[in-house]
N, C-alpha and C positions, 0 to 999 in steps of 0.2 A: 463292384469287384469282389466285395467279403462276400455278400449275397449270393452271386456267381458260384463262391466255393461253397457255401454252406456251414460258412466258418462267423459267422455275426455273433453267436452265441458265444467264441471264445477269444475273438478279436476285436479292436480297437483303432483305427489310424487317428493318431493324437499328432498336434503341432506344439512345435517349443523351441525352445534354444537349451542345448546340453552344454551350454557354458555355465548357465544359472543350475538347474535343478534335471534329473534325471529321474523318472517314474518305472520303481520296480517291475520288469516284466524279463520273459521268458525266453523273449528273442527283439532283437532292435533290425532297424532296418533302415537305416538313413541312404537316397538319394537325392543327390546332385550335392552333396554337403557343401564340398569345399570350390564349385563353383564362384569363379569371380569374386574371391576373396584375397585380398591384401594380405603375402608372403605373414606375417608373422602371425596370422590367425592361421595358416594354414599348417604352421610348426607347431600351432599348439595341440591342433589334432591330434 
């Protein structure tokens, strides 16, 4: 998909939980986040 764009040189797809720790960048892009989670995770959003 980066390849695709021509973007490998300035992007990344990284995995994690942004409950523990969040890695400085430029733009974020979270899908399906709050899939099938349990109402009070989903408040903490």
């Amino acid at each position: 998909m980066l390849a695709d764009a021509r973007v490998t040189d300035r992007c990344e797809i990284r995995t994690g939980d942004f409950f523990e720790s969040i890695p400085p960048a430029d733009l974020y892009q979270c899908k399906s986040v709050i899939f099938n989670w349990p109402t009070t995770r989903t408040w903490t959003t």
